[in-house]
GUMIPA-698242 format. One record per residue: x, y, z of N, C-alpha, C in turn; residue number from 0. Coordinates in nm, 4 decimals. Example, Ala and Ser with C-alpha at 12.3 -4.5 7.8 and 13.67 -1.06 7.14 Angstrom:
BEGIN
+----------+----------+----------+----------+----------+----------+----------+----------+----------+-----+
|      n.x |      n.y |      n.z |     ca.x |     ca.y |     ca.z |      c.x |      c.y |      c.z | pos |
+----------+----------+----------+----------+----------+----------+----------+----------+----------+-----+
|   1.3190 |  -0.5690 |   0.7800 |   1.2300 |  -0.4500 |   0.7800 |   1.3200 |  -0.3300 |   0.7800 |   0 |
|   1.2850 |  -0.2250 |   0.7080 |   1.3670 |  -0.1060 |   0.7140 |   1.2900 |   0.0030 |   0.7870 |   1 |
+----------+----------+----------+----------+----------+----------+----------+----------+----------+-----+
REM end
This chain:
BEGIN
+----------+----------+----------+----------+----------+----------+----------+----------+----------+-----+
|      n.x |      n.y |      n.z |     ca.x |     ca.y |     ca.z |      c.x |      c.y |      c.z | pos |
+----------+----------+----------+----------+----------+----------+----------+----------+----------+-----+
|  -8.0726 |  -7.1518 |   7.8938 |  -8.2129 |  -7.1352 |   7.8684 |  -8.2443 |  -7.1907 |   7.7316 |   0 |
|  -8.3723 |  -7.2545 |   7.7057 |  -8.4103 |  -7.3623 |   7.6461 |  -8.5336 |  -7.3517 |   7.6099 |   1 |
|  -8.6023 |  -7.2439 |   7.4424 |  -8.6910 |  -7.3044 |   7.3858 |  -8.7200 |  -7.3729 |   7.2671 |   2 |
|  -8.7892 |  -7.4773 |   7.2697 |  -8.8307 |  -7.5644 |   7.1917 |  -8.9403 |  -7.5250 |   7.0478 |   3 |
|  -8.9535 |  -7.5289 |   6.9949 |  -9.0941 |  -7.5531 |   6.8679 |  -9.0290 |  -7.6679 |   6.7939 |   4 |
|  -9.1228 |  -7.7371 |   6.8363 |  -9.1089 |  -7.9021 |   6.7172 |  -8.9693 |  -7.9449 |   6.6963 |   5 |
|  -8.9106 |  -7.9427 |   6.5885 |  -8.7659 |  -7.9727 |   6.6020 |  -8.7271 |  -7.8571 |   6.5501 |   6 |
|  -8.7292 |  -7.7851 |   6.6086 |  -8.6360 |  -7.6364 |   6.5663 |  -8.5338 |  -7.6535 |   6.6639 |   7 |
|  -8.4285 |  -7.6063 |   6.6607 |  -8.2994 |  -7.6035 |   6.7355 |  -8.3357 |  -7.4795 |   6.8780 |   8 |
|  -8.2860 |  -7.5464 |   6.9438 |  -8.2932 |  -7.4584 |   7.1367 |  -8.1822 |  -7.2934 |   7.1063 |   9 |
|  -8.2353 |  -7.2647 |   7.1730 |  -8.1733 |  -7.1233 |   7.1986 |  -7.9889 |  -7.1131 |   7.2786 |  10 |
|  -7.9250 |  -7.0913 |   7.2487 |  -7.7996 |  -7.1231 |   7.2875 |  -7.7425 |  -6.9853 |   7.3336 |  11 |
|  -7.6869 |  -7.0011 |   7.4750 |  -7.5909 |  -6.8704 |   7.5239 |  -7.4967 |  -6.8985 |   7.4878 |  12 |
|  -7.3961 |  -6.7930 |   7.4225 |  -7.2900 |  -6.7660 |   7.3485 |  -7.2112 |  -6.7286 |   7.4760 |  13 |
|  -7.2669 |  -6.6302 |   7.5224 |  -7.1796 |  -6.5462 |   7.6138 |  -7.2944 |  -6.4597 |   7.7150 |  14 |
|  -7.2915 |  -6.3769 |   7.8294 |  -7.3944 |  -6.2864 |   7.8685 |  -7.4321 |  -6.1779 |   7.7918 |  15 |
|  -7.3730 |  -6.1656 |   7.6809 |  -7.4202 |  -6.0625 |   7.5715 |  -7.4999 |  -6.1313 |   7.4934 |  16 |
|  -7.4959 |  -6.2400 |   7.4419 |  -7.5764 |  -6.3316 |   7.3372 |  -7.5828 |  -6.4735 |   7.3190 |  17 |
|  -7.7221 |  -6.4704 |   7.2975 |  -7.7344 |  -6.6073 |   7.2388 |  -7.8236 |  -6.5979 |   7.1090 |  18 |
|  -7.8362 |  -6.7487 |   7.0455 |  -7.8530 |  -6.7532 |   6.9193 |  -7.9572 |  -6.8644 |   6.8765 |  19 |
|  -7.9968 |  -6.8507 |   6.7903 |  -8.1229 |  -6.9400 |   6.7803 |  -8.1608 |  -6.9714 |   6.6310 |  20 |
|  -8.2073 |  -7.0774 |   6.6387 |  -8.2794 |  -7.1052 |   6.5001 |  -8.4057 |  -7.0313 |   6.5188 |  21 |
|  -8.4570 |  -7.0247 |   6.3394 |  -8.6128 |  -6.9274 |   6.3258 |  -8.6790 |  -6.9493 |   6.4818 |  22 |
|  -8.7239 |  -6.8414 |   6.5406 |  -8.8619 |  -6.8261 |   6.6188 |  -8.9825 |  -6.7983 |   6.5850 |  23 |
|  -9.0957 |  -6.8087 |   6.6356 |  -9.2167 |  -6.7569 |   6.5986 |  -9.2497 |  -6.6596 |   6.7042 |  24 |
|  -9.3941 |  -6.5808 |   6.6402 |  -9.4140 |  -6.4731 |   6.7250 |  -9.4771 |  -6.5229 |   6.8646 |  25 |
|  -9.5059 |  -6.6788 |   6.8624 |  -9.5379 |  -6.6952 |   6.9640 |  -9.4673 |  -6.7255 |   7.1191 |  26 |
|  -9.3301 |  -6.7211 |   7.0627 |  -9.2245 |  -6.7288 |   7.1374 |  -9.1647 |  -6.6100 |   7.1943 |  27 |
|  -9.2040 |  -6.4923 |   7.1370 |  -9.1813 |  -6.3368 |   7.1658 |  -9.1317 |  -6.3723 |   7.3297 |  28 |
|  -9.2913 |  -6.3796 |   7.4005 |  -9.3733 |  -6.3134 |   7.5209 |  -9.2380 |  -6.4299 |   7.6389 |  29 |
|  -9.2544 |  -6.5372 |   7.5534 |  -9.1133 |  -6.6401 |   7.6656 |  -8.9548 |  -6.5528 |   7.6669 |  30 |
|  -8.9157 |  -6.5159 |   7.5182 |  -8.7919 |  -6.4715 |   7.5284 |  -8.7960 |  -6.3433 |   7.6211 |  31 |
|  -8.9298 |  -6.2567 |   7.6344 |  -8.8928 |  -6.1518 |   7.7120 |  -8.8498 |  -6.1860 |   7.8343 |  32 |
|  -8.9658 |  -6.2989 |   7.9002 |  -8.9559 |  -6.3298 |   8.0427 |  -8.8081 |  -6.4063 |   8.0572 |  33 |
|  -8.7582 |  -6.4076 |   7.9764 |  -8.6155 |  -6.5076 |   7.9968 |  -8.4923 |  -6.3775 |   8.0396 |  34 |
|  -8.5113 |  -6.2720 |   7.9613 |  -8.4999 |  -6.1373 |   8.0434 |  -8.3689 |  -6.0987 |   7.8969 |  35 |
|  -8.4078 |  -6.1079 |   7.7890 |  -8.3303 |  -6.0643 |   7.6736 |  -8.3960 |  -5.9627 |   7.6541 |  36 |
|  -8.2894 |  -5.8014 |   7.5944 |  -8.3659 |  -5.6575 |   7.5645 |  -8.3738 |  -5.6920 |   7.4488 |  37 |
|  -8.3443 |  -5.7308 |   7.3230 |  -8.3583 |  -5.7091 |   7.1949 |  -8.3620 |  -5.8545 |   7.1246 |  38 |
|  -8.4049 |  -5.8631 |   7.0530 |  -8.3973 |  -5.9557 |   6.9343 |  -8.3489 |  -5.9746 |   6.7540 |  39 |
|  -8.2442 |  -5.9941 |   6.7062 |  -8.1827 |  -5.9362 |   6.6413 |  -8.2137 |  -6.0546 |   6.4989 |  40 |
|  -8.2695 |  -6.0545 |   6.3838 |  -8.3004 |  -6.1138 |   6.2663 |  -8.2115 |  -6.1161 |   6.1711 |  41 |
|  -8.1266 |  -6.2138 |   6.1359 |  -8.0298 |  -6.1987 |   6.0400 |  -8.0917 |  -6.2979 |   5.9280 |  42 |
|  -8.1928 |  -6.3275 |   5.9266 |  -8.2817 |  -6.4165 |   5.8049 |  -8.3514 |  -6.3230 |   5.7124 |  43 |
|  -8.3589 |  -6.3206 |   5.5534 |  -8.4319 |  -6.2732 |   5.4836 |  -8.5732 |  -6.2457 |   5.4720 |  44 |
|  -8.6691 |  -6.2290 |   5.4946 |  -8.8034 |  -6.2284 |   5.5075 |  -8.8174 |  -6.2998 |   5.3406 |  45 |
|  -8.9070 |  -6.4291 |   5.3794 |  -8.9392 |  -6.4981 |   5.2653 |  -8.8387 |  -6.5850 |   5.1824 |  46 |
|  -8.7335 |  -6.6106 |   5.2936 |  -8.6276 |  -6.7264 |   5.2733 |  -8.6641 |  -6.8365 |   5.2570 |  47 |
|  -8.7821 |  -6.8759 |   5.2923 |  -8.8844 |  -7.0101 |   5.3316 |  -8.9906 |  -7.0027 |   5.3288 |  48 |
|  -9.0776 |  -7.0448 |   5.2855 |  -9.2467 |  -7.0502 |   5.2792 |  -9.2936 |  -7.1054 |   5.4351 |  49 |
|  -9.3772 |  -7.0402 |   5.4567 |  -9.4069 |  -7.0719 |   5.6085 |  -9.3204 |  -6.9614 |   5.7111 |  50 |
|  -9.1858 |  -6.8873 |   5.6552 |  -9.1583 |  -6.8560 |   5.7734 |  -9.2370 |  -6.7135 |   5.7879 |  51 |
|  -9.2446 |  -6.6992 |   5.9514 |  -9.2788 |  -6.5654 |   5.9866 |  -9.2290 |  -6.4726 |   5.9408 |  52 |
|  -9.2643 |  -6.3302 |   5.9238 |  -9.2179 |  -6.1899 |   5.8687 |  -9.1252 |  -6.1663 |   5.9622 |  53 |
|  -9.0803 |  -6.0654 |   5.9452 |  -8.9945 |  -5.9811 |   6.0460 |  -9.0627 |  -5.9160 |   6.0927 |  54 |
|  -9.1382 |  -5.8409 |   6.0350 |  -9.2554 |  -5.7375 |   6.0815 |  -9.3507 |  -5.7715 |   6.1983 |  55 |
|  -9.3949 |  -5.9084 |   6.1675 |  -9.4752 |  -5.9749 |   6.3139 |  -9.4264 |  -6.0165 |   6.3722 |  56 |
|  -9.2841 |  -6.0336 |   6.3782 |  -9.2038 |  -6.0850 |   6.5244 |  -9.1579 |  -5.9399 |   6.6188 |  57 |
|  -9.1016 |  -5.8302 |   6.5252 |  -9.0688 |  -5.7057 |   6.5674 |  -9.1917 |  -5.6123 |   6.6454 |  58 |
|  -9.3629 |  -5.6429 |   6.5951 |  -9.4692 |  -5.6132 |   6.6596 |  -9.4572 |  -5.6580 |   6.7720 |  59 |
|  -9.4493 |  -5.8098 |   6.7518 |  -9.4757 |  -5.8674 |   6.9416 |  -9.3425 |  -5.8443 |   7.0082 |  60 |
|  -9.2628 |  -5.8443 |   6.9607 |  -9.1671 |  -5.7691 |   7.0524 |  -9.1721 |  -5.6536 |   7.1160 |  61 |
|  -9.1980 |  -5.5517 |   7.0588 |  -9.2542 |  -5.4142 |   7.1212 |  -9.3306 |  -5.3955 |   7.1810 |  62 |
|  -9.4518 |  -5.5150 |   7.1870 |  -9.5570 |  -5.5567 |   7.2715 |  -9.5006 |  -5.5546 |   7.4424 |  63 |
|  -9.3932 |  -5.6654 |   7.4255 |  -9.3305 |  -5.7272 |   7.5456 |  -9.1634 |  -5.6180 |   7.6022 |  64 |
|  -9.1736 |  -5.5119 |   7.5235 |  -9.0879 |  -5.3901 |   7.5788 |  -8.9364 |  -5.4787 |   7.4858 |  65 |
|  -8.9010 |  -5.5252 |   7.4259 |  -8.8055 |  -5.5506 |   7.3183 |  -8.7820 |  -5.5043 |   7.2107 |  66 |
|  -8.6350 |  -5.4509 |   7.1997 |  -8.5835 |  -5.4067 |   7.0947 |  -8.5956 |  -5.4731 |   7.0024 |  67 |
|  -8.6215 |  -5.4228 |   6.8749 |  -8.6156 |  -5.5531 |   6.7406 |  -8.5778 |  -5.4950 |   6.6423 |  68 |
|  -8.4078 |  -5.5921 |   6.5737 |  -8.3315 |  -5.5300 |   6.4553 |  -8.3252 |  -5.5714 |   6.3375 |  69 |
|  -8.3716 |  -5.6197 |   6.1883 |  -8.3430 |  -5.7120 |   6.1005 |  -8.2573 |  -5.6640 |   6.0037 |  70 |
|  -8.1421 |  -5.7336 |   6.0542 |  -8.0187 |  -5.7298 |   5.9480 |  -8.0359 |  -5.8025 |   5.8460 |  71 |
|  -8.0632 |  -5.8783 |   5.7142 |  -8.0783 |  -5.9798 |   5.6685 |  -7.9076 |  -6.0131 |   5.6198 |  72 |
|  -7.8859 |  -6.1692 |   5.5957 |  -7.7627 |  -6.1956 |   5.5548 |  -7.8109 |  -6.2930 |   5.4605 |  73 |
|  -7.7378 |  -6.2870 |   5.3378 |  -7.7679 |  -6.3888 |   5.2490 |  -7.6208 |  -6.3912 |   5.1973 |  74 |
|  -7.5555 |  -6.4825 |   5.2107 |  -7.4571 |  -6.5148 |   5.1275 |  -7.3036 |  -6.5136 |   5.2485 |  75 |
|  -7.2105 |  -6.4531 |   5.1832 |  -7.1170 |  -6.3826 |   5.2792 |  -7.1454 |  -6.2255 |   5.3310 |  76 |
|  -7.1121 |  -6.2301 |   5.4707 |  -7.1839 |  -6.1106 |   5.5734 |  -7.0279 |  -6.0157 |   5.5034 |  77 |
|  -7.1308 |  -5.8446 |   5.4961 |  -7.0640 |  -5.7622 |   5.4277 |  -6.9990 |  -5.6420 |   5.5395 |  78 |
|  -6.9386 |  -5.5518 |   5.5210 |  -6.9112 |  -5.4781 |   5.6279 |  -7.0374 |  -5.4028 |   5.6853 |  79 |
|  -7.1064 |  -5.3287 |   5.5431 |  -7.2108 |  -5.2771 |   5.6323 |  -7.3065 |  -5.3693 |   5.7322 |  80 |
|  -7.3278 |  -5.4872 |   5.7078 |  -7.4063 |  -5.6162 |   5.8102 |  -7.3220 |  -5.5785 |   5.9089 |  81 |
|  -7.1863 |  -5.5946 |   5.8849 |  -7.1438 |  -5.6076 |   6.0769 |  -7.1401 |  -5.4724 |   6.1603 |  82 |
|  -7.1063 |  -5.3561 |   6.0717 |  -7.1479 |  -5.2266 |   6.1655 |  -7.3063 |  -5.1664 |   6.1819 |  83 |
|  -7.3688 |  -5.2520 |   6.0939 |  -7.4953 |  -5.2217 |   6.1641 |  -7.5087 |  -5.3129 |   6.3436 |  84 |
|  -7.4933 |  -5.3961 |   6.2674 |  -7.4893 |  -5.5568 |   6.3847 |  -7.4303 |  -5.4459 |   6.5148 |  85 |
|  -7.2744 |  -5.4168 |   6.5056 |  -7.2378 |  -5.3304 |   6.6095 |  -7.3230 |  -5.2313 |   6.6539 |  86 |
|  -7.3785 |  -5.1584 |   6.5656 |  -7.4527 |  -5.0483 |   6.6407 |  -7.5741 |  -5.1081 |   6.7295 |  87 |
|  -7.6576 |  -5.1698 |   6.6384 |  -7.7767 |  -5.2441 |   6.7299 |  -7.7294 |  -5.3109 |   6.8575 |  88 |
|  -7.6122 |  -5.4202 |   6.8809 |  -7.5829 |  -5.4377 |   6.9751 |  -7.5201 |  -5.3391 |   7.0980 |  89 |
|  -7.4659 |  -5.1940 |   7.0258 |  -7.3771 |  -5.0986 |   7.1392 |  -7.5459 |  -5.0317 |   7.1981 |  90 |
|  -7.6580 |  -5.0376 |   7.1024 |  -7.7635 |  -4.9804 |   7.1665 |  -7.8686 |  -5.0270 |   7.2539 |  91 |
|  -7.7882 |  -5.1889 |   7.2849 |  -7.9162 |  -5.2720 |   7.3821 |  -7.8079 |  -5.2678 |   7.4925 |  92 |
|  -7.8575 |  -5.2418 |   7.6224 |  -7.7896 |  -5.2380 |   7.7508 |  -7.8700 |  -5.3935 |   7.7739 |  93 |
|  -7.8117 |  -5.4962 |   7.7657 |  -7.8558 |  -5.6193 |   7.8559 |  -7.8579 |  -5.7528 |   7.7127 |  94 |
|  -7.8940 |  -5.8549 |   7.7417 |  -7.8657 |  -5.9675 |   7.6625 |  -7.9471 |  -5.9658 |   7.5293 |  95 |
|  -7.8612 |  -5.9956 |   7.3904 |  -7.9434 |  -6.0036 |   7.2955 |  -7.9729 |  -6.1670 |   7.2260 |  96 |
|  -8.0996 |  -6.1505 |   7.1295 |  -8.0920 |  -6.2710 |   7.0958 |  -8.0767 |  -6.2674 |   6.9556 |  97 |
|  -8.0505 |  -6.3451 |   6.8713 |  -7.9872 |  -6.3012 |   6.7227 |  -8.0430 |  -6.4971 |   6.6551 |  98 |
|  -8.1179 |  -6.4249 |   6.5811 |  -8.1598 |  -6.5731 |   6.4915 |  -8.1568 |  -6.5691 |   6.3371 |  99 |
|  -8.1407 |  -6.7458 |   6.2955 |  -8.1613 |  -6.6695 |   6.1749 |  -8.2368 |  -6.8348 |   6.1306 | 100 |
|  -8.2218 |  -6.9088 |   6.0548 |  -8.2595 |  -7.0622 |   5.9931 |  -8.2014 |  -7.1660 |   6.1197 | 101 |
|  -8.0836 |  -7.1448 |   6.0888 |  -8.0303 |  -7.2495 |   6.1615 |  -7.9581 |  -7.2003 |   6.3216 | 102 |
|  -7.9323 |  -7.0664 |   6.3085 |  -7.8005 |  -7.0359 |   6.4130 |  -7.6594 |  -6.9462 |   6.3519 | 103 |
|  -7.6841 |  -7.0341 |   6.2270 |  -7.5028 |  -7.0293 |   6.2179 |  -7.4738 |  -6.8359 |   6.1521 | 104 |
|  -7.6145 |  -6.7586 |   6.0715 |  -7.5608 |  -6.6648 |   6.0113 |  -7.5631 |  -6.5517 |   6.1958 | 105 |
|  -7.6602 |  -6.6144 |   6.2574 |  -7.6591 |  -6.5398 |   6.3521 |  -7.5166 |  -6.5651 |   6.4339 | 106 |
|  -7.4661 |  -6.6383 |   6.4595 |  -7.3627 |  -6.7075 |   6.5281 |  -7.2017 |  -6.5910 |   6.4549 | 107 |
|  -7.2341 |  -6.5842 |   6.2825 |  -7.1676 |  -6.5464 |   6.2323 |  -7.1357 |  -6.3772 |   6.2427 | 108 |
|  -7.2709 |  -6.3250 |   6.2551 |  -7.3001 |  -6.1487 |   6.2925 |  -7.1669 |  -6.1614 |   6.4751 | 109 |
|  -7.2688 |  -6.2478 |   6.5896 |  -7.1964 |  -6.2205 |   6.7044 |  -7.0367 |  -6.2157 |   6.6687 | 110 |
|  -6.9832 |  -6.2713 |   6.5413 |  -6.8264 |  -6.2849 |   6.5892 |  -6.7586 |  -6.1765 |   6.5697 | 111 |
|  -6.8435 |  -6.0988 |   6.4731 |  -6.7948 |  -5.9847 |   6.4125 |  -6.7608 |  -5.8475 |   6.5327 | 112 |
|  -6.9028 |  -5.8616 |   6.6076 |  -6.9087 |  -5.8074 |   6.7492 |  -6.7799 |  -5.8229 |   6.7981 | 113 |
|  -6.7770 |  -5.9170 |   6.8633 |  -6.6461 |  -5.9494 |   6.9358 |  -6.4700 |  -5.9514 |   6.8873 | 114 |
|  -6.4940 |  -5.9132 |   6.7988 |  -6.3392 |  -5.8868 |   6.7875 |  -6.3009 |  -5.7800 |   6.8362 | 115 |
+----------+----------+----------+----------+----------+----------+----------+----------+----------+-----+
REM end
């Protein structure tokens, strides 16, 4: 599954537990629900970038569309408390999550922690 904004990077399945994505907007909420993901998981700073969306208005329209919404932020190297939060939010969504952050990669970086 595959969304687009301008040249932002596509949404990528990792596994049936997750996939990962560069920044979304809130206007993308209402698609990721229908794509059939329970939660949406933010590992970007709020105000990492000028222009980007809050956390706060992506986590609104999520709740709109019946989605969980978690913002871990990661800046730098991911710490233990990042990954046992990361664990808990993920042991508390029964069904597929989505985890974004700039590019992919800090989100990419939270899922691995999961999986060990």
């Amino acid at each position: 599954m595959f969304f687009f904004r301008g040249s932002k990077p596509s949404i990528r399945k990792i596994d049936d537990r997750c996939s990962i994505s560069g920044q979304i907007g809130v206007d993308d909420v209402k698609a990721i629900a229908e794509a059939g993901f329970k939660a949406i998981v933010c590992s970007r700073p709020d105000n990492e970038q000028s222009g980007q969306p809050a956390f706060a208005d992506i986590a609104r329209e999520a709740r709109k569309h019946g989605l969980a919404a978690a913002h871990i932020p990661v800046s730098g190297f991911l710490t233990q408390s990042q990954a046992m939060r990361f664990r808990e939010t993920m042991d508390a969504v029964d069904g597929p999550v989505l985890v974004y952050c700039l590019s992919g990669a800090r989100a990419a970086s939270l899922y691995s922690t999961y999986r060990k």
